[in-house]
C-alpha positions in Angstrom: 125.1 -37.9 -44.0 128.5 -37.1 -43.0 129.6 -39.9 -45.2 128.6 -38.2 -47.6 129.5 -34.8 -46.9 133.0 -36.4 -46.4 132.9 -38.0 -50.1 131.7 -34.8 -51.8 134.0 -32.7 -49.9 136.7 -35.2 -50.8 135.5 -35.2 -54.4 136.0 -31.2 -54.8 139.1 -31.2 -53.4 140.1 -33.5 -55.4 138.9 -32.3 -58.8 140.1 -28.6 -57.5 143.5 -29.7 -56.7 145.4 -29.6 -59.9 143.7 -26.5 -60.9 144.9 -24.9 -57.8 148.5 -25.5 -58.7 148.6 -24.8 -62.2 146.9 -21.4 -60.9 150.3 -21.1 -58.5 152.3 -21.5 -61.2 150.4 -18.9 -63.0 151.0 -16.5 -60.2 154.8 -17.1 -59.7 155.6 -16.9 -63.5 153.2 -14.2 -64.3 153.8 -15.1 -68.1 152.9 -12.3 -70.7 152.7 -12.4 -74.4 154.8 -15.1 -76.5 157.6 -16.8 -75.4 159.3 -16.8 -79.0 162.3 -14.5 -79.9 160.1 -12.9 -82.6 161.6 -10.5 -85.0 160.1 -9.0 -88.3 160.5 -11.6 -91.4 158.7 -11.8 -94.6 158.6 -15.0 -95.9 156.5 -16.6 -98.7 153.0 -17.8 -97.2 150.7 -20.6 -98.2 147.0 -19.7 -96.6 144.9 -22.6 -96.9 141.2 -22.1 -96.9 139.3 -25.7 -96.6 135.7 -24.8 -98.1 132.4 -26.6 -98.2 129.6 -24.9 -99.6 130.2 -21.3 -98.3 128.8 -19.4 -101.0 127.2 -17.3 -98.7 130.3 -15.9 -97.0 133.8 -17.3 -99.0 133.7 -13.6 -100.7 134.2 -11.8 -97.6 136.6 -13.9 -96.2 138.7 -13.4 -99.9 138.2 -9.8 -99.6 139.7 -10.1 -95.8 142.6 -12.7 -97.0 143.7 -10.2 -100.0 143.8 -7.2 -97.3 145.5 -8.3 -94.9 149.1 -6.3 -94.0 151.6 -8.4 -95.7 152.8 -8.1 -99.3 150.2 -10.2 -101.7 153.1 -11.1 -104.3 154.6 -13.4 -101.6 151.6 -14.8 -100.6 149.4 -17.9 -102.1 145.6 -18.9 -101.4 145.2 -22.4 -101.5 141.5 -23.3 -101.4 140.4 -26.8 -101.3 136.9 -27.2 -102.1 134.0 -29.9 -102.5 130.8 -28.0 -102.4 128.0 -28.3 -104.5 126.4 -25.1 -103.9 128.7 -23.5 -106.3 131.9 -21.9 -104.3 134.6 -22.9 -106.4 132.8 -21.1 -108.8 132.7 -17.8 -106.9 136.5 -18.2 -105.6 137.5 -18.7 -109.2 135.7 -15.5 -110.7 137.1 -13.6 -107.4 140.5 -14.2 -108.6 140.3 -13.6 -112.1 142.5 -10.8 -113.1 144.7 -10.5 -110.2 147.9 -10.4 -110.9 148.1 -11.5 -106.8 148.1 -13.5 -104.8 148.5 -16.6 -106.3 145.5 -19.2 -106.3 145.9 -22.8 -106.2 142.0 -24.2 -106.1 142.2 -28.0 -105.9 138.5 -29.5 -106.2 137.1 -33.0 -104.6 134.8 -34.5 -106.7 133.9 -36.6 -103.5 133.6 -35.6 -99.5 135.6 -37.4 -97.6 136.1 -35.2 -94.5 138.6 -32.2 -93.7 141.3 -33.9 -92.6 142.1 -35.2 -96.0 141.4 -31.8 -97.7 143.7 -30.4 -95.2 146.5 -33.3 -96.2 146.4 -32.5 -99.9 145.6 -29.0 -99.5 148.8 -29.1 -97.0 150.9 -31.2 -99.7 149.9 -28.5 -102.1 151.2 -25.2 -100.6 154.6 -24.4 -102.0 155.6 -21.4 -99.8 158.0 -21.3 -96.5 155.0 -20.8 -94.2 151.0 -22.5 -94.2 148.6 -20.2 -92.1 145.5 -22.4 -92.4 142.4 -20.1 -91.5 138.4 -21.2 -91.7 136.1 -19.6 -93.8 133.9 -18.8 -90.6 135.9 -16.7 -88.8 137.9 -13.6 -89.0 141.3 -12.5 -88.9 143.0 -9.5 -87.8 145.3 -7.5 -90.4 148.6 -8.2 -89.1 147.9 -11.6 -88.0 150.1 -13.1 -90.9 153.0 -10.8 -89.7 152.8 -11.9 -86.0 152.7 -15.3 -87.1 155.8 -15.2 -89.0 157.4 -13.4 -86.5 157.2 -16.4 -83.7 157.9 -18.5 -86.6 161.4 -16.3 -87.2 162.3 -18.4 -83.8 164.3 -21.9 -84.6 163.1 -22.9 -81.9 159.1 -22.6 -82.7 157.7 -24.5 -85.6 153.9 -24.0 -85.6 151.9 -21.1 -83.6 148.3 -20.2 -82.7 146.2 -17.1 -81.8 143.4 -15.8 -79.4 139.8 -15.7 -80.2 139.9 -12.1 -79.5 136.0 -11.7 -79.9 133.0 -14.2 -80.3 130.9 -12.6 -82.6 127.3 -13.9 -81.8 127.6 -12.1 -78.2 128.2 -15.7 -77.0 129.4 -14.9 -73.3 129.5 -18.3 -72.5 132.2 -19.4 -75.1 134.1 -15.7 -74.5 134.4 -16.5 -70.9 135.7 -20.1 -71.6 138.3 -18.6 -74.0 139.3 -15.7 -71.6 140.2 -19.2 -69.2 141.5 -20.8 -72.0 143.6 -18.1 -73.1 145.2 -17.8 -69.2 146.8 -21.4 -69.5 147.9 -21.7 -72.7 150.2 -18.7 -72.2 151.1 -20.4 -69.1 151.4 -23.4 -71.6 153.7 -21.9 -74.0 156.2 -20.6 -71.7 156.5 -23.8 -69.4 156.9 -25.8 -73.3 154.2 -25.7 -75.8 150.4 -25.5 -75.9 148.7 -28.1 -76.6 145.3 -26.7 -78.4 145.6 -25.5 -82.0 142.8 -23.3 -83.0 141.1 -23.6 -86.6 140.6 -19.9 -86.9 143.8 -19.1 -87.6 146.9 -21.8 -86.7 150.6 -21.4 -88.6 152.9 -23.6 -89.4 156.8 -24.0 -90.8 155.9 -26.0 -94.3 158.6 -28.2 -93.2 157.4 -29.3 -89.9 153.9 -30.6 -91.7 153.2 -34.1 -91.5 150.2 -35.8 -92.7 147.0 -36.1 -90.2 145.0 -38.9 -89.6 142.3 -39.0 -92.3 139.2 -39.6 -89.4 140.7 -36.9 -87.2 138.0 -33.8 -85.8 141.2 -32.3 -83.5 142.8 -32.1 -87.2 145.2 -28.5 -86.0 145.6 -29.6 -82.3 146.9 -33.1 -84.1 149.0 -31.5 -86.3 150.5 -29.2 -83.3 150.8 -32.1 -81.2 152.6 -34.1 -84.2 155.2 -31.4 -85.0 156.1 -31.3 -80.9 156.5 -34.8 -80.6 159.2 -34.7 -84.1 160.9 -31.5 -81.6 159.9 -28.4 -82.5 158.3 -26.2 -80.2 154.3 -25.2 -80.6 153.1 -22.2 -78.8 150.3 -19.6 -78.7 150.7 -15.6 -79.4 148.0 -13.7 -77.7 149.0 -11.0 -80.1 148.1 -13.0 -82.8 143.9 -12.2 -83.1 140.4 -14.0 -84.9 136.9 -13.6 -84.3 134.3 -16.1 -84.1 130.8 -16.8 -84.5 129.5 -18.9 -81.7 126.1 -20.1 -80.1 125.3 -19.5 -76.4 121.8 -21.3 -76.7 122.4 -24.6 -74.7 121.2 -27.1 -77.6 123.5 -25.6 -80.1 126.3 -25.1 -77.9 126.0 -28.8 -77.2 126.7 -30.0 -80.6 129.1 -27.4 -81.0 131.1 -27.8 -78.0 131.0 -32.1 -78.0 131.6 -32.5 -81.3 135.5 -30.3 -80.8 136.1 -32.1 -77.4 135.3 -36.1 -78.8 138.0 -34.5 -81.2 140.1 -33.4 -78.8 139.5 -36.4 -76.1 139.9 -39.0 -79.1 143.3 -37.4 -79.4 144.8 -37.3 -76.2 143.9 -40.9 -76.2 145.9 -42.0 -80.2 148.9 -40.0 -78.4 148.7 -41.1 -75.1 152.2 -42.2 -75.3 153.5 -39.2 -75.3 152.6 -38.6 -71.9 156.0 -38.1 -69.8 158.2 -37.6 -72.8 159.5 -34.3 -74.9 160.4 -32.3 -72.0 158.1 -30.4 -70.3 155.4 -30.7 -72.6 154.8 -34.6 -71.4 156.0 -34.1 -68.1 153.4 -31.1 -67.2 151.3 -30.1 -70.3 150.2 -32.9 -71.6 148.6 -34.4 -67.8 147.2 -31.6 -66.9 144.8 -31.6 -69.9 144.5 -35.0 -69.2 143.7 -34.0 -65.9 141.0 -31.3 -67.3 139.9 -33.1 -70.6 139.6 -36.9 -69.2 138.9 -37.4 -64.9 137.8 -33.9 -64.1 134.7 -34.4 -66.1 133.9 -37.7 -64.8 134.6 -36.5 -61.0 132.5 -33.3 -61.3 129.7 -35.8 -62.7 130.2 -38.0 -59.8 129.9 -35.2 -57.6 126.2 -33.8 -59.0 125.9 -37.7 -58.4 126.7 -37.3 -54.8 125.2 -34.2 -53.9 121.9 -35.3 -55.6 121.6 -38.9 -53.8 123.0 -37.0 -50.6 120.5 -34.5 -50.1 117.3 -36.6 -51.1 118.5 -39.3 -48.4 118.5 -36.4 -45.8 115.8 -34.2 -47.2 113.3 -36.6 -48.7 111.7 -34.7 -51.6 113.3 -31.1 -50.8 116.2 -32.9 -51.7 115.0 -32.2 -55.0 115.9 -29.1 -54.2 119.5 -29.6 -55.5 118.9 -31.2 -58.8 116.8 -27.8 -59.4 119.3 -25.0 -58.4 122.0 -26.9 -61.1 119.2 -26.6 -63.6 118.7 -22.9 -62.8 122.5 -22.3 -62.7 122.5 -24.3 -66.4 119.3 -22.3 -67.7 120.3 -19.1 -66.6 124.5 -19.7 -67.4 123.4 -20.5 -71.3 121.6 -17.1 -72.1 124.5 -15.5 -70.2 122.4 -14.6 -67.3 125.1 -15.2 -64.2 126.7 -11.9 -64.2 130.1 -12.5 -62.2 129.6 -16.1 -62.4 129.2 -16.6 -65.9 133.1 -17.4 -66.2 132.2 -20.6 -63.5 129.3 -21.6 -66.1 131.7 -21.8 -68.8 134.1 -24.1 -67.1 131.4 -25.8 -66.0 129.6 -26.4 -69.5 133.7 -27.5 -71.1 133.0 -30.5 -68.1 129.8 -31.6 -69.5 130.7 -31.2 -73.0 133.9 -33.3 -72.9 131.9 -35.8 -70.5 129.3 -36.4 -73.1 131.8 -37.1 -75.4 134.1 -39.5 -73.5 130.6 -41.6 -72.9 129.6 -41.0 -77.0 133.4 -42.3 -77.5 133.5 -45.3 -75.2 129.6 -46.2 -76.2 131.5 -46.2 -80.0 134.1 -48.5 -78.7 131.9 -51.1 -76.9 130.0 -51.3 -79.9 133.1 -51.5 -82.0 132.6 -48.5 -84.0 135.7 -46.4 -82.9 135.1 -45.0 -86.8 131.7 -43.9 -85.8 132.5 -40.0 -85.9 134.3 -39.2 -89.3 135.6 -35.6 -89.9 133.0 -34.1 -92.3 131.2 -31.1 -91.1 128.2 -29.1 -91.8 127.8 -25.4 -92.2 125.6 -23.9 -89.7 123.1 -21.3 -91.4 122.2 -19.1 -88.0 126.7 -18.7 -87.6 126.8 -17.5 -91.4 124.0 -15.2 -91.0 125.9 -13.5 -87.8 129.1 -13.4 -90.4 126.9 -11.9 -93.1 
């Protein structure tokens, strides 16, 4: 018994360690806001829209891209499409008869996945800056402004934004993105940030380089791409998107594994990077190593632990603990842990991104590292909540 006590004890301290410092670091800096020299620039924009059968919702997010507080004549939609539900068809007729912005619709006879969309759509844009947005979120009215702002900074040649609300009520995802907003400002003004969010990402057309054409991290890549060829990548806070997300624990599951095999897949293409580019190598880059790749398998080793520990000493009330992490699960996914909802989240980003490292090495002792391709699927109960 105190064997194991030792080992589990050992195995929290362990996987709390690095948190614990990054959270110092946190406290000494106290970093606000963005670390770019912003100042108020119009430049042309590119916004490209990828698009696969959103008939149900690609009008409203038109109506928001055509509103938004920057000067339409300066300003082109580039929408890359390969539905068959009709979409083209609706994005076409929306534009007829404006005089702006300018549209650029470029349809795929086949589906071969987003990142190749995004590389022609990305090849396409002819203006000084390419905000690519989703069709399933939404953006605030400035957030074009703010972005071109950071992106004033010769320093800075891509920035993100904050999921500002989770439409859905998801408490569960808005917890993990409160966390998740806390270090990548930290991020930012140690270097760069390393996660690039789909909602709304920007980028100098100049820094773009292609993507690879299997990738499901496809703006994180991109981010991590530009860094490595020296400009800086960073996230605005300022810079605000909403959206939809499930907090029900089967859906959240696809959800959330599917972005962190992305993400995990990644970190593991660019692993070289780790210890170069400045600080970004040196201290960004392993501490989502740290978060993304061990932490996951030493919290699973510790449920591990504590289960076999306390069915050795307890006999079958040792069943006991097995049972209080399944209430904390049950009750964490409908949002049910009051104060302790933001532990759940962390908690359910561990399981997610362990489920995908074992889905990833499963694919690779099989020899299938191609196994999981970039296409997607629109997710009816998400569009009604955007409806």
């Amino acid at each position: 018994m105190k064997r194991l006590l030792e080992a589990l004890f050992g195995l929290v301290a362990l996987t709390g360690l690095p948190y614990l410092l990054y959270l110092g670091v946190y406290v000494l800096r106290r970093p606000s806001g963005t670390p770019a020299r912003t100042w108020p620039q119009e430049p042309s924009v590119s916004i490209v829209l990828p698009t696969y059968n959103e008939a149900a919702i690609v009008e409203s997010k038109l109506e928001e891209l055509v509103e938004l507080d920057y000067p339409m004549d300066r300003v082109e939609i580039v929408v890359v499409d390969s539905s068959d539900d009709g979409t083209a068809d609706l994005v076409e007729t929306f534009f007829a008869g404006r005089p702006e912005p300018e549209l650029t619709l470029i349809r795929t006879a086949e589906r071969e996945g987003l990142a190749p969309a995004l590389n022609e759509a990305y090849a396409a844009a002819e203006n000084d800056i390419v905000v690519k947005t989703d069709c399933d979120s939404r953006i605030e009215p400035d957030a074009v402004r703010r972005a071109a702002a950071n992106l004033a900074d010769p320093d800075v040649a891509a920035v993100t934004g904050r999921n500002a609300e989770v439409l859905g009520d998801s408490e569960v995802e808005r917890g993990y993105r409160d966390v998740q907003t806390i270090i990548q400002i930290l991020e930012s003004h140690i270097d760069s940030t390393l996660i690039f969010h789909g909602p709304f990402s920007a980028f100098e057309r100049d820094a773009i380089v292609p993507i690879d054409e299997d990738s499901i991290a496809d703006d994180t890549e991109l981010a991590l791409k530009i860094r490595r060829n020296g400009g800086r990548v960073v996230f605005d806070p300022a810079i605000r998107y909403r959206e939809a997300a499930h907090s029900a624990f089967g859906k959240r599951r696809a959800q959330k594994d599917r972005r962190a095999m992305g993400l995990l897949r990644l970190l593991w293409r660019q692993r070289d990077a780790l210890g170069r580019h400045g600080a970004y190598g040196r201290v960004v880059l392993p501490f989502n190593w740290w978060f993304m790749v061990i932490s996951p398998w030493l919290v699973a080793t510790g449920i591990g632990v504590a289960t076999v520990g306390s069915l050795a000493v307890l006999g079958p009330f040792g069943l006991a603990t097995p049972a209080a992490l399944l209430a904390f699960t049950a009750l964490g996914s409908r949002d049910a842990l009051g104060p302790l909802q933001p532990l759940y989240s962390l908690f359910d980003s561990q399981i997610s991104l362990f489920r995908a490292s074992v889905s990833l090495l499963r694919a690779r002792a099989d020899g299938d590292d191609d196994a999981h391709d970039g296409t997607w699927s629109p997710d009816r109960e998400l569009r009604e909540v955007l409806q």
